[in-house]
Every structure is written in C-alpha cells, then in structure tokens.
N, C-alpha and C positions, 0 to 999 in steps of 0.2 A: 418569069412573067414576060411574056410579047411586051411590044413596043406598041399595038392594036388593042389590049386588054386593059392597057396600065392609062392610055392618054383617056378615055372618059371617065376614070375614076378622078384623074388630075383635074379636068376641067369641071366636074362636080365641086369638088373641094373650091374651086378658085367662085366658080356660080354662087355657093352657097353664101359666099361674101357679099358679093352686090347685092343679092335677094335682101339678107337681111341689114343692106343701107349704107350707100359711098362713105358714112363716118368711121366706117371697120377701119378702112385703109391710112388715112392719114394719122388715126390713133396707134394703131401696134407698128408703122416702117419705120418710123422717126426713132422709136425706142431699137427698133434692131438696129437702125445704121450709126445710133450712136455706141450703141456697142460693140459695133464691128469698129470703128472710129478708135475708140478707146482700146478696142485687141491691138490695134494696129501701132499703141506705142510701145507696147512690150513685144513686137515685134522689131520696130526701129531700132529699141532698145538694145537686143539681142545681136542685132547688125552691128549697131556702131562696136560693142565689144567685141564680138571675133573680127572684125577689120582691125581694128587701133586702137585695142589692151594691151598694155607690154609684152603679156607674155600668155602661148597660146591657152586658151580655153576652152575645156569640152565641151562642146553645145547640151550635153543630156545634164549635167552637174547645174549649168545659166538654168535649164527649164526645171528642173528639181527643185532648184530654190526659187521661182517664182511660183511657181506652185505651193511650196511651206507657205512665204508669204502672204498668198492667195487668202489661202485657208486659215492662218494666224490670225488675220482680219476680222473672223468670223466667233467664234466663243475656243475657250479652255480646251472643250472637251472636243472638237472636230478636229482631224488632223490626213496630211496626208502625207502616205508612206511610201517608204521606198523601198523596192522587193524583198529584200533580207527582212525588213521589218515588220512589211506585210506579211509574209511565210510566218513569222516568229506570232504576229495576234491571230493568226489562224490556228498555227499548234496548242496555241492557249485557251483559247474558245472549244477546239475541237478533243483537249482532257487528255491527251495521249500522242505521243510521239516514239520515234525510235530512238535507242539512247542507252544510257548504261543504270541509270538511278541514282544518281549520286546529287543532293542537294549542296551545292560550293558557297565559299563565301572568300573573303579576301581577311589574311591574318599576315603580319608584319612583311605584309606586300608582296606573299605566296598564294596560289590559289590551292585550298584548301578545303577538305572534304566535311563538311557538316555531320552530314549523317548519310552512309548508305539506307536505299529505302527497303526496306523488307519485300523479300520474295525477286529482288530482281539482278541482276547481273553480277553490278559491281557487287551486293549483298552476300551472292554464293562465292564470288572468288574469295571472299576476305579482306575488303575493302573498310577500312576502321574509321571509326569519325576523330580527327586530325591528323589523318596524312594530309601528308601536302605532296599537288602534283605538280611536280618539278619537269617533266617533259611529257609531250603527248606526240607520237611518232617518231621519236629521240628528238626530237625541238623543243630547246627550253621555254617553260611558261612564265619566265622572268619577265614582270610588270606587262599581260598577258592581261587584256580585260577581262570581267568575266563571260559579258555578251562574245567574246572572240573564242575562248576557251569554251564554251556551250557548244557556237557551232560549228570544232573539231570535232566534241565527242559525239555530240548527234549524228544519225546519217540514217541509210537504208537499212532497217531490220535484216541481219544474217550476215552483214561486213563486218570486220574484225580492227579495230583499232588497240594500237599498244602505249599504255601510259604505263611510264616510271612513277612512284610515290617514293618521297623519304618518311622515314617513322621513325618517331619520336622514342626513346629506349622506356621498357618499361618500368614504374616506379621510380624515375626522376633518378636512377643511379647516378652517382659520383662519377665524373670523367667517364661515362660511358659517352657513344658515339653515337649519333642518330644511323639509322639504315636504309641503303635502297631496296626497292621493288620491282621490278617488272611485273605487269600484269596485260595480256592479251584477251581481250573482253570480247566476246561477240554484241553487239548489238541485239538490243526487244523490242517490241514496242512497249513502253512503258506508259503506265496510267500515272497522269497528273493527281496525287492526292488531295481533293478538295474538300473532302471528310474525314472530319476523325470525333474518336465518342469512346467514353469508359464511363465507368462506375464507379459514382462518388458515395460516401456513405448516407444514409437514413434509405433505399434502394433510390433513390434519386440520381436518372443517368446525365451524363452531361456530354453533348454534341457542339463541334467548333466548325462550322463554314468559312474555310480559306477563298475562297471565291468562289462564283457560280459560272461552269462550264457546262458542256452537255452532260458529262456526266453526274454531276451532282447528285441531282434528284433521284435516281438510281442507289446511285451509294447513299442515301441520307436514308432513302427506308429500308436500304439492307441494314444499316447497324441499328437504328431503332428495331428493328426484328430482333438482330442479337441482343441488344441493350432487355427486351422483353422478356426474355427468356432466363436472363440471369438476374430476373427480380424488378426493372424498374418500373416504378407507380407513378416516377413525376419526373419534367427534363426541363431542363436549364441548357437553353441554344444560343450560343457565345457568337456572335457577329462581329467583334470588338476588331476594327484592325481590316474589315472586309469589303474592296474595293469594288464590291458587285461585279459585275460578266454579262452571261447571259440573261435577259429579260426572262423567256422561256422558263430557264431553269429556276429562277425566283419564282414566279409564278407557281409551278411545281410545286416544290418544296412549301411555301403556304396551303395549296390545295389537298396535303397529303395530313395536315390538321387542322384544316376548318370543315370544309365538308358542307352542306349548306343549298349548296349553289349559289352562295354572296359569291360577290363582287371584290376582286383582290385587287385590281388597276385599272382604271383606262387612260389610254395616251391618246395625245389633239395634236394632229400638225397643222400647216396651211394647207397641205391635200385633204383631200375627203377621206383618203385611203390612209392616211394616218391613225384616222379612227378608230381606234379597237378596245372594246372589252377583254377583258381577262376574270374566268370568274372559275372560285371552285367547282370541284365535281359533288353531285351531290351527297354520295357518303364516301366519309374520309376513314382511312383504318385508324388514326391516331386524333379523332376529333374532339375526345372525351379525357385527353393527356391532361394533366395539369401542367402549366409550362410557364418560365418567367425566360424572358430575352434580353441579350446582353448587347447592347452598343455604346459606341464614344463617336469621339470626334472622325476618326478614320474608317466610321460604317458609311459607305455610298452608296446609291444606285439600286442595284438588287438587293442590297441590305434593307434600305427604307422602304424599298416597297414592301417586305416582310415585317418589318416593324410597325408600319404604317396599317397594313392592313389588319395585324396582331390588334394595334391599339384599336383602329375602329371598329373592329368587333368585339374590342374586348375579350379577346381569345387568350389573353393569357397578359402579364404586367412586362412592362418594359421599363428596363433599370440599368443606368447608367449617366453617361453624359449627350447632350444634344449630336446629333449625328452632322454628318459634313452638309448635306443641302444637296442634290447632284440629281436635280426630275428631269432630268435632260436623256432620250432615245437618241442613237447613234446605229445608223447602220453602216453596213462595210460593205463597200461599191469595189469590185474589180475594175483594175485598169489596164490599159497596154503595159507590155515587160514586165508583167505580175506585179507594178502597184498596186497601190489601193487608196480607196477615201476612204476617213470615216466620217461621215457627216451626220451633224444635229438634225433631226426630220421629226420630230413631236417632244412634248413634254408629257411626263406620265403624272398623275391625280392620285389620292387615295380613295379608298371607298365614298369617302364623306365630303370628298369634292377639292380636298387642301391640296395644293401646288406649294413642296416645301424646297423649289427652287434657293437656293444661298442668293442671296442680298445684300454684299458686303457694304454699299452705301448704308442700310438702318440695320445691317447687323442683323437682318430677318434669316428663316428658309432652317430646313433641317428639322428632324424630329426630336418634339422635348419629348426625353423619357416619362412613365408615370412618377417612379421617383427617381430625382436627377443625384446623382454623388460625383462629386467636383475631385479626379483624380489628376495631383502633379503629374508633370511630363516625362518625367526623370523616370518616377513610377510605373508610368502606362509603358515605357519603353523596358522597362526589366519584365515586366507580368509578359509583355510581348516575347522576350526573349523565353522565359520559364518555360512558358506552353508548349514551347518549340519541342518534338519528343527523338531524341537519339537512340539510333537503333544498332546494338553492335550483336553480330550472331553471335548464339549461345547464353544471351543474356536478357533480363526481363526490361524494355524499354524503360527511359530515365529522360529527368529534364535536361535542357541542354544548360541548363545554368547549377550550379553547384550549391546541394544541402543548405548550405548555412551560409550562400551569399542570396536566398527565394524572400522574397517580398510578400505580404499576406497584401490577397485580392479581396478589397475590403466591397467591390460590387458583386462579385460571386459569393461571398459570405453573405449578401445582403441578402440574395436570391433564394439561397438557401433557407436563409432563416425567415422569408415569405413564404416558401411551400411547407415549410417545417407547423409555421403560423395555422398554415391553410387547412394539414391533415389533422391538427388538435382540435379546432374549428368544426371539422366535418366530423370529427370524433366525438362531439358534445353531440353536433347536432342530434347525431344518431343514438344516442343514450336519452335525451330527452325526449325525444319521436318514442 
C-alpha cells in the first residue's frame, strides 16, 4: 500500500474520534501508557539481570518464564508453551503423527513397551509388550524420560531409527538370561487411538473415548457400524478417565445420536465472536440407540459437554460419579519460534443453560450423574488400568492387568443391568399393546 492511499484512511480513523467527542481521548491514552509503563518493568527487569547476575543468562529462557508467569496469573487451564511443547498439543489434537506405535511407560526405571499397537510398525517387526528399550540409536535410555524418549522415536514418515530392546526369557525360566534386540523400524504415520468398542454380552456394545482429537468422530461411527453388524441393540459409552480435546470433536460425536437439530453447547466470551451455538444435525444414524454413559471424576471438557447434553435431552442415563467441572474454551494462538498460547476465550453451557464450571470454594461445578456410585480411588485406578488392551501378534487382545488380579466395575455392571431393565420393560410393553 502507497504512503498516498494509506494516509486518509489514517486520518479517518483519528477524525472519527473527535467526531464522536474529546472524552474518547483522555479515557482509552491513560490505560495504554499505563501499560506501556508497567511493560517497561519487565523490561528493566530483564536489563538489570543480563548486566549483574552472576552468571550469564539466556535472554529467550528470562522471556520464556515471564511469559509462564504471565499466563500462570490467569486460570489452570491457559497456558503458554514452548516449541517442543507446542508441536507435541498439536500432534495430539491433530490424532496422528509419524512414529513407530509403540504405547511406553516407565517400569523399574526402564522405558518400556506397553503394548505395540496393531497394524503399525513396531507391531509387524515383533515388538512384545515388556520389552524394555535399552538404547535408541545405540544411546542408552537409562533414566531417559518418557517425553525425551517419544521425541527420538518420532520423526519424518520413511527415516529409519534403530532401537535395541532386552526380553524378558520366556516362562519365567530358572537362571535363564534376559535377551537383546536389534530392531531398525521405518517410521508411519501413525493414528492416535482415541476409539476403542467390543461386544459385551446381552448384544449390548460397549465404546471407550480416550479423548477427542480430530479424528474421533470418524472412528466413533466407524466402530458403531461394525459393533451393528455383529448384533448390537444397546451401548454403554465409557468417558471415565477422559480429559476432553477437541470441542468440534465432542460436538460430533453427540450429533451422531441425538439428531433433532437440539442444541448440544453454546459458549459466551467477552467478544461477541465467542458466541457460538453447536447444534445436532437433524437426523442422526444412531439417534434411536439405547445408551447409558459412563463418567467419574476425571471426565472433563468434551466429556461434559456429552454428558451434559445426554442429560438434558435425556438421550440416554448417565451413571457414575460427578465429573471434574472444566466449562472453560481454550484456543491455541501461534507464536514467534513455533510457540504457542493456549488461552481461556468463552465458557461453554448446556443445553438447559447450566455452567458446571468447578468451584472449589462451595464445592459447586461438574456434572452429577442420574445415578451417582461412589468408587474408591484405589479401585478407579486398577479398572483404569484393566481397560487398558495388549496387543501382542498372533494373539486375541487381553487386559493389561492380569486374570485374577481384575476388579469388578460395579458402574458398568450398573449400566448393564439399566438397559437389561430397559429391554424387559419394552418387552411387556409390547405383549400388553
């Protein structure tokens, strides 16, 4: 744009102030130069430490943490991040990354294979859930975080990284010796599993949402397809444990069984442009499911909004314990050097208008189930583990927790024996009609 095109658009802007009355001006300067004023001690700041701290200091690490700071100020849930970490909520959001498929976890302070995931890398070479990997590039993984150890094995889809595993000898032999591995992996892109669903008995399927990514909602009506086809009449959708994601995707995933054209959320910021309805589509393929939903204390976000908007249509019973509280929208703002913000920008409502924002002063916020069941912690934390499904090839998936150390899930039996209730119920009905 000219220097001739740009100056009366400038002098408009400045006109339109005086027009509408000299109080514009001494109302909004005062608030800027007080906070140019106030910039200017974390500036000082900044000075007095790289001149005469002991010892030198990176100027990006001093602005890194007054930025945490910054943002600490503000609620739990905003946060701002630093490029590794930003990349790392973006491959989480976006359900898929390049990688080998291997779920880790940390066991007598080796990093350690959970489960390889079916159909992907490490899966085809014969990666077993409890190896432990002992070196990735011949570099030991001794006391190796896991966040560090992630991003070795991740990279570009079609580069080749080489991890050693040792294994464990089979059947616990006598004086047998554990063994090394080599194994040279190409990298895939792998899909983050945020669906999983089988078939429980009475044809009643049962579907678990690990969080809501973009992909979710995709995969959540592909396995109800399959779950349909092998009998199911009724589904029990387990949220227990689900830290919500994506808004989008929550929204989704209610719209795919209510149907209606109700109203599933809307969120309210200070802008205007906060404002948004979220409403189903008007036919749903799964709107006429019978279905009871499973949360506790670790259902947040995209969970409540599904639970919330289940309850006030009444689309199906919600059983468990009260959910975490978490009506707080968060967007993710790019910044210089591939930062990022995530910043609070609305609160989201139920259908019926309830903000179940948490209020730890009176103990308010969060959704009370229709029937609540009060599980120990000890408890919630083995069914957490149970769920969890190992997958070793050649073999029919299993729990990760062992036969005869599994806990009975006394809120999924509940559910059960609600739609068991429901089909006897609909079963008279129809004999007396």
């Amino acid at each position: 744009m000219t220097m001739k095109s740009f100056m009366p658009k400038k002098y408009m802007v400045f006109l339109a102030g005086v027009v509408l009355g000299l109080w514009v001006l001494p109302r909004a300067y005062p608030a800027i130069d007080k906070t140019y004023e106030q910039l200017k001690i974390l500036v000082d700041v900044l000075d007095y430490i790289k001149e005469n701290y002991v010892e030198d200091i990176d100027s990006q690490k001093l602005i890194y943490g007054a930025a945490h700071g910054m943002v600490r100020t503000l609620d739990p849930f905003s946060q701002f991040m630093e490029p590794e970490v930003h990349k790392e909520i973006k491959t989480e959001t976006e359900g898929q990354f390049g990688g080998l498929g291997i779920r880790l976890g940390m066991r007598d302070n080796w990093l350690t294979v959970i489960t390889p995931m079916p159909g992907t890398p490490a899966y085809r070479m014969g990666i077993l859930p409890g190896d432990r990997i002992i070196k990735i590039e011949q570099e030991s993984t001794k006391d190796l975080s896991i966040f560090d150890a992630v991003k070795r094995l991740r990279g570009t889809p079609g580069t080749k990284v080489t991890i050693t595993v040792a294994r464990e000898p089979e059947g616990n032999q006598p004086n047998a010796s554990w063994t090394t591995h080599d194994f040279a992996i190409t990298r895939e892109i792998i899909k983050i599993e945020s669906v999983q669903g089988w078939m429980l008995k009475d044809k009643v399927g049962y579907v678990r949402i690990i969080e809501f990514t973009a992909l979710t909602a995709q995969d959540f009506t592909g396995i109800l397809g399959k779950l349909k086809k092998q009998g199911m009449e009724a589904l029990v959708l387990d949220l227990r444990n689900n830290p919500g994601g994506l808004l989008s995707a929550a929204t989704e995933v209610v719209s795919s069984v209510l149907g209606g054209s109700r109203m599933i959320v809307y969120t309210k910021g200070r802008r205007p442009e906060n404002y948004q309805e979220f409403r189903s589509s008007a036919k749903a393929p799964h709107e006429d499911l019978p279905m009871v939903l499973l949360v506790n204390g670790g259902s947040a976000s995209g969970s409540e909004i599904v639970a919330g908007a289940v309850q006030d249509h009444r689309r199906g019973v919600v059983i468990g314990s009260r959910t975490y509280g978490k009506a707080s929208v968060q967007s993710v703002i790019p910044l210089l050097d591939g930062a990022g913000l995530r910043l609070t920008v609305a609160k989201y409502y139920t259908p019926s208008g309830r903000s179940i924002q948490r209020n730890e002063k009176d103990n308010s916020g969060g959704i009370h189930p229709d029937i609540e069941i009060s599980v120990p912690r000890d408890v919630e934390a083995k069914l957490q583990a149970q769920v969890e499904q190992i997958y070793t090839p050649g073999e029919v998936p299993k729990s990760a927790v062992k036969k005869e150390e599994l806990v009975k899930d006394e809120v999924l039996e509940r559910g059960l024996e609600i739609l068991r209730a429901r089909d006897v119920l609909t079963t008279l009905k129809s004999k007396e009609g």
